[in-house]
C-alpha positions, 0 to 999 in steps of 0.5 A, spaced: 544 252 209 548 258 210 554 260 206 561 258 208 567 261 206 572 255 202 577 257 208 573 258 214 573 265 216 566 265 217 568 261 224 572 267 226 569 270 232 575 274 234 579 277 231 575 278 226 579 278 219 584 273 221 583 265 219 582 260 224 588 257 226 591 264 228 583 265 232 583 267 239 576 264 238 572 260 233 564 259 232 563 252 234 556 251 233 555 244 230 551 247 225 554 247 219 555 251 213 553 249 206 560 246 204 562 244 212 563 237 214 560 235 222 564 230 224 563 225 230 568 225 234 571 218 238 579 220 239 583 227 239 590 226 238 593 232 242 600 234 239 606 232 243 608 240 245 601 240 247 599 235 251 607 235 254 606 242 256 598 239 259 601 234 263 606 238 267 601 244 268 598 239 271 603 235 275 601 228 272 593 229 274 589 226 269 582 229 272 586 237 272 588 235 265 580 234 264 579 240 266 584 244 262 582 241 256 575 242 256 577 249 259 581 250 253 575 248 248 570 251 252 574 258 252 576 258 245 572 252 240 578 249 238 582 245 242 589 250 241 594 250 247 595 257 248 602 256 250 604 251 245 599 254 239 598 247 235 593 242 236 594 235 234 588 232 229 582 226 230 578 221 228 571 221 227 565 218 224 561 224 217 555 225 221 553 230 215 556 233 209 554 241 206 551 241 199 557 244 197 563 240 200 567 239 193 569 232 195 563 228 193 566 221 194 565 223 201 560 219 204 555 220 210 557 214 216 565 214 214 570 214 218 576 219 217 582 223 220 582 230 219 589 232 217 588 239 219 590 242 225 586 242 231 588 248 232 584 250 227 578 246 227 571 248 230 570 242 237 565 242 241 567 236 247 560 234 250 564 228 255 572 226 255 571 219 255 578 216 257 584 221 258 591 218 261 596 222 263 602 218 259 599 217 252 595 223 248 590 220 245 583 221 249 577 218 248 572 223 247 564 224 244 564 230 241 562 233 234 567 238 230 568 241 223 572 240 217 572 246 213 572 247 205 580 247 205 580 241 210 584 236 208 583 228 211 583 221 210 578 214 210 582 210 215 583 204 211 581 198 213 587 194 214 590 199 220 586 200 226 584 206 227 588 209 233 594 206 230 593 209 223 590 215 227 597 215 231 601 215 225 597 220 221 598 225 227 606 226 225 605 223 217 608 231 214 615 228 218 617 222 215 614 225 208 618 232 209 625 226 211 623 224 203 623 230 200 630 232 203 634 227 204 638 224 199 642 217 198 648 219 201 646 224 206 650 225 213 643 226 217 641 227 225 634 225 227 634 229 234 628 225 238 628 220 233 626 215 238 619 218 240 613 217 234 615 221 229 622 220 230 622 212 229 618 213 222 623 220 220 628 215 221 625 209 217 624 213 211 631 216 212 635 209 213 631 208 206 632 214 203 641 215 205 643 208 202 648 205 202 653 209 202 649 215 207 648 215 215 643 216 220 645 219 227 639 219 232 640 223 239 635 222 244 633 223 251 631 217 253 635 211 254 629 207 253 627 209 246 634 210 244 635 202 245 629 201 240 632 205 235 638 200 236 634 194 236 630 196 231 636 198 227 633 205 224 640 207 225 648 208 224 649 211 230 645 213 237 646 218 241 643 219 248 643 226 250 639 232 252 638 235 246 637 242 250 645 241 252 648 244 246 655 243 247 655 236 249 651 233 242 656 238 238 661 235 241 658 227 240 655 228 233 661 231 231 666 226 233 661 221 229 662 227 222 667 231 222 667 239 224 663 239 218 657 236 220 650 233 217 647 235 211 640 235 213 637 235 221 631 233 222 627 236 229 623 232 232 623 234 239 617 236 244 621 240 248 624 248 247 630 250 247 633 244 242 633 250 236 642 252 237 643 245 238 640 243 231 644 249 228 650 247 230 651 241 228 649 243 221 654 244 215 653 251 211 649 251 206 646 245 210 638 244 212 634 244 219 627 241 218 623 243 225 617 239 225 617 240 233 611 245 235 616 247 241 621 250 235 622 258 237 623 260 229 626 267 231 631 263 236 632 259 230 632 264 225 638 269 230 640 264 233 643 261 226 645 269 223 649 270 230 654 264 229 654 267 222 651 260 219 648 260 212 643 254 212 635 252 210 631 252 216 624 249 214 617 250 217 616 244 220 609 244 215 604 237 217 602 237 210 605 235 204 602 231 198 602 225 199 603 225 206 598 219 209 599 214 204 606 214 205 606 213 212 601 208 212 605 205 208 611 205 213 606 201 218 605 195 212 612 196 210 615 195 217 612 189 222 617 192 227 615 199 227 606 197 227 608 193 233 611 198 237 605 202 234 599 197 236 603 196 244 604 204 244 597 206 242 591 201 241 
């Protein structure tokens, strides 16, 4: 086997000297390196900007989102949406493992979650299976790569597979809500009724405490009633997230002009970054977990209204982040239960 390097640039077709999550192509070879995992593929979960930005490019067209997909790949060897940049993850089963991949309880024929981008991840699509329009896992046979660097994880035996992998999918947005939010916190969830919403609220309900609120804003009336029968709230807004002044003026008349301690960004749709900003308290602080985020909107948005707060990169990695939000799936019958009817 040929050697690798631990971060995969020996993928890197073009630019060269680049790594491969800023790659505009990637070898996708299915023969591996010496410390390189090939992986049998059977589900894709494309990152929620992406598969929305898919959808509408497409009008709703299963076949035609098909073809951009495998597009997509065939141009770059990853799936990477060129509008969007990010990826989503997978699931699969190990089909070999290099000599020198550093994880050696790692088994040839076990069932894993790549919890790295697909942004990043050399793919080869042979066939997609099943695509619907309204959901975005696809069902596919095809063969990927897990680097050196590649984090992952066993899908436990106790969670399906496209439950867990739906959960795995956002799990660095509920882990971030635990690292940030403290008890007594004033916190907004903006599109807290999509996936990753309803386990950032779950963990922040947990974390405020008694004394502590949690503020949803969420475009969709449906969703928004979830959160309310679920009772992963103290206040639900329903508003368009990308009309600035409207949900200031809502949330505001919830906390005061002083506004929330921690905003949490979940939405798939540009255009939400002043929104965010505004309704924030000086010295506060804006997890954009959402891949629509525009961080020089955000960054020059917050400067010209002379806000001095903590904006994050919504980063999908934090220790600890799988086996947390499993957790919340054990945790809470309610949330697996929408779960299981959203996505198995």
């Amino acid at each position: 086997m040929k050697k690798g390097c631990r971060y995969g640039t020996h993928r890197v077709i073009e630019p060269k000297g680049t790594l491969p999550q800023p790659a505009q192509k990637l070898d996708n070879t299915m023969v591996i390196y010496d410390n390189e995992v090939l992986i049998e593929v059977k589900t894709l979960n494309i990152d929620s900007a992406s598969y929305t930005q898919i959808r509408k490019a497409c009008g709703d067209n299963s076949e035609k989102m098909k073809e951009m997909i495998l597009s997509i790949v065939a141009e770059r060897g990853k799936m990477q949406n060129p509008i969007t940049g990010s990826g989503g993850m997978l699931i699969g089963k190990v089909k070999e493992i290099g000599q020198n991949f550093p994880d050696k309880k790692l088994k040839i024929g076990d069932k894993i979650a790549t919890l790295v981008s697909l942004s990043l991840t050399p793919l080869k699509i042979h066939e997609i299976v099943k695509l619907d329009a309204q959901h975005d896992q696809i069902d596919v046979k095809a063969e990927a790569i897990l680097f050196e660097s590649g984090i992952f994880a066993i899908l436990p035996e106790d969670i399906p597979e496209k439950l867990a992998l739906a959960a795995l999918d956002v799990a660095g947005a509920p882990a971030q809500v635990d690292r940030l939010v403290k008890e007594g916190d004033t916190v907004c969830i903006i599109g807290g009724g999509g996936k990753s919403g309803i386990l950032c609220c779950y963990q922040a309900m947990k974390n405020v405490g008694r004394f502590g609120k949690v503020i949803v804003v969420e475009y969709s009336p449906e969703n928004a009633q979830r959160i309310i029968d679920m009772k992963l709230a103290h206040h639900v807004i329903v508003a368009d997230a990308t009309n600035v002044m409207e949900v200031y003026n809502k949330v505001t008349a919830i906390t005061g002009e002083r506004g929330c301690e921690v905003v949490i960004n979940n939405v798939n749709v540009p255009s939400t970054e002043m929104t965010s900003i505004l309704i924030t308290k000086g010295q506060g602080l804006i997890y954009f977990f959402s891949m629509a985020t525009s961080f020089t909107k955000a960054a020059l948005g917050a400067e010209g209204i002379g806000k001095d707060i903590n904006l994050i990169v919504g980063n999908g990695y934090a220790k600890g982040h799988a086996g947390l939000t499993l957790n919340i799936l054990r945790e809470s019958p309610e949330i697996r239960n929408l779960f299981e009817k959203l996505y198995v």
